[in-house]
Phi, psi and omega in degrees: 000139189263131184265150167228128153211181216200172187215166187195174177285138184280358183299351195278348195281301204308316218267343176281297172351302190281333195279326193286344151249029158256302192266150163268009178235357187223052171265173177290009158292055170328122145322170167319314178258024161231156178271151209280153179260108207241011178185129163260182206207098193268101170235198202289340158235019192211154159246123190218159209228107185260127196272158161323123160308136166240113202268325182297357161083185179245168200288354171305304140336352186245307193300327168315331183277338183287349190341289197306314171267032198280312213277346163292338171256008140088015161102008203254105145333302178221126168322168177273347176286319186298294180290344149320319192286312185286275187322301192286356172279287183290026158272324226254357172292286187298305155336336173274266202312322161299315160325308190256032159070034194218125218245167170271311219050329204237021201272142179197185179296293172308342130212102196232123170243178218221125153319175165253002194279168204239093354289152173295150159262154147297126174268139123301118167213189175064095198243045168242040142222051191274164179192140192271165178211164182236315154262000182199140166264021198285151212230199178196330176279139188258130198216139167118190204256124162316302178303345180250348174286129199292155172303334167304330193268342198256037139237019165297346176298329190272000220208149166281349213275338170108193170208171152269127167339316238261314169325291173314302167333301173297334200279305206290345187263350159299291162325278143007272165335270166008306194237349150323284183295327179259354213012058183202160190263135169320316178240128155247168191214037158331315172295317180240122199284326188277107150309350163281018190246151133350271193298011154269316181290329170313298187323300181295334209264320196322311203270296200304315195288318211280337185208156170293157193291337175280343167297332191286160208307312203287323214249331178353286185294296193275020180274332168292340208275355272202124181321187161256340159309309179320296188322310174298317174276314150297336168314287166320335177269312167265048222249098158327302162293141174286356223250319171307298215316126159324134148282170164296298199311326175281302156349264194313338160274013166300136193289303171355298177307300196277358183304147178281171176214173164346100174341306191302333188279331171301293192312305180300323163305312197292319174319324177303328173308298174297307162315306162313320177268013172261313169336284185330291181314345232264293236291304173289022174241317184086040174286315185268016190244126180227097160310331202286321181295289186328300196292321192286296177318310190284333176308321190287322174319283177353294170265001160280339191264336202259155177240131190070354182248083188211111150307284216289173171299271206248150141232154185243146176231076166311136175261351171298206191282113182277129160284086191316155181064012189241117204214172190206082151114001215221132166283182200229124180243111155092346191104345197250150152255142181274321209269140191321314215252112175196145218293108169274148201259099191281133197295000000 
């Protein structure tokens, strides 16, 4: 099986960990459109966590690729039934993760990965700047891609007031559209190249406040190629108050959104669809809930916080559904396995 792998804080295993046998709402039960988290990996100097493969590379890679043929298409990178097809996935992405009180920040092209099946399906990855809430999601650190960030979120350094999470998400999945289809972005930050700089993001907040987005000079012309149903939802998706701002749920009663499409984009949703609701059931059976994993995780946390308390070359933690009392080299306490090595049962 082919790995992605990748590092994160380790306090993030325990505490997903600990949710995922406990709630009927936050588990290691990924929706459909994220990628599965399947083995953390300890070794004497690193903790790492290796992931679902996505062989189709990302949509930045995909959309880049249509260049060439953008003139069959009336100038669009990916048709609008096509990026439609695509929009309802990583909406129906974010929307999994709102739901469960956890906003992305970061959502871009990049990381959104892609299957090889015909049409590719979508992955939701890179969760490090994801952040959870508990009665409001309004937030305060200004975090993410400039280009993709609502005005609120890039000016949260100056203002007490914060942004809602849930709001930038959406800002940022406008983007998204956006640049599926025109292949460029509304706000830019051309003059200073380092996204990590002040000065691009003041440069990007500028352009979002000073004219609506299909008005500016740049954007004008290729903002015509674009339905007037499209044209309508962005509008709504970059409706400078947040407070205004479309939700998902309107979102989904949008005509755009519901326009019909290619059999092939049906037939691929509804499987996606279907896939989800095979989770669900897993996830309400308690398929996915392990004492055993939570005791194996926290020893390995354990032993990643201690210098020097790493023996082994590597230890390993699968993370699908562990089958209690079944161990490969390792005893069993408690009902429980201690040992890095135990046998699983793949979701």
């Amino acid at each position: 099986m082919c790995i992605t792998l990748c590092s994160f804080h380790p306090s993030l295993l325990i505490a997903g960990s600990r949710v995922g046998a406990s709630s009927p709402s936050c588990t290691w039960s990924f929706p459909a459109f994220s990628l599965r988290a399947r083995e953390c990996i300890l070794t004497k100097s690193h903790l790492g966590l290796a992931m679902e493969y996505a062989s189709g590379g990302n949509l930045t890679e995909y959309v880049t690729d249509k260049w060439e043929s953008t003139p069959s298409r009336n100038g669009l990178f990916l048709a609008e039934d096509e990026a439609r097809y695509f929009f309802k996935q990583f909406l129906s992405a974010v929307e999994y993760l709102h739901a469960n009180h956890v906003a992305h920040r970061d959502l871009k092209l990049d990381n959104i990965v892609l299957n090889k099946s015909d049409p590719p399906s979508i992955k939701l990855c890179d969760f490090g700047f994801a952040k959870n809430w508990e009665d409001q999601s309004n937030m305060y650190t200004q975090i993410g891609t400039p280009v993709y960030m609502s005005p609120q979120l890039i000016n949260s350094k100056t203002t007490d007031k914060g942004y809602d999470a849930q709001k930038a998400d959406v800002w940022a999945c406008g983007i998204l559209l956006f640049v599926m289809m025109l292949g460029m972005f509304p706000f830019e930050h051309s003059d200073h190249p380092d996204p990590n700089s002040s000065q691009a993001h003041a440069e990007v907040w500028l352009q979002q406040i000073k004219t609506n987005w299909r008005e500016a000079p740049r954007i004008a012309e290729s903002a015509k190629k674009l339905s007037p149903e499209c044209q309508d939802l962005l509008d709504k998706m970059f409706d400078l108050d947040e407070e205004k701002r479309i939700s998902i749920r309107e979102i989904r009663a949008h005509p755009w959104y519901n326009k019909p499409m290619a059999p092939k984009f049906v037939h691929a949703l509804d499987k996606l669809k279907e896939s989800q609701e095979n989770n669900n059931n897993k996830l309400e059976a308690g398929v996915y809930q392990s004492e055993a994993r939570i005791v194996a995780l926290q020893s390995l946390v354990e032993k990643a916080g201690n210098k020097g308390g790493v023996d082994e070359e590597v230890v390993r933690v699968p993370l699908a559904r562990v089958k209690l009392g079944d161990a490969a080299g390792g005893k069993q306490v408690e009902g429980n396995l201690e040992a890095p090595s135990m046998k699983v049962i793949e979701e």
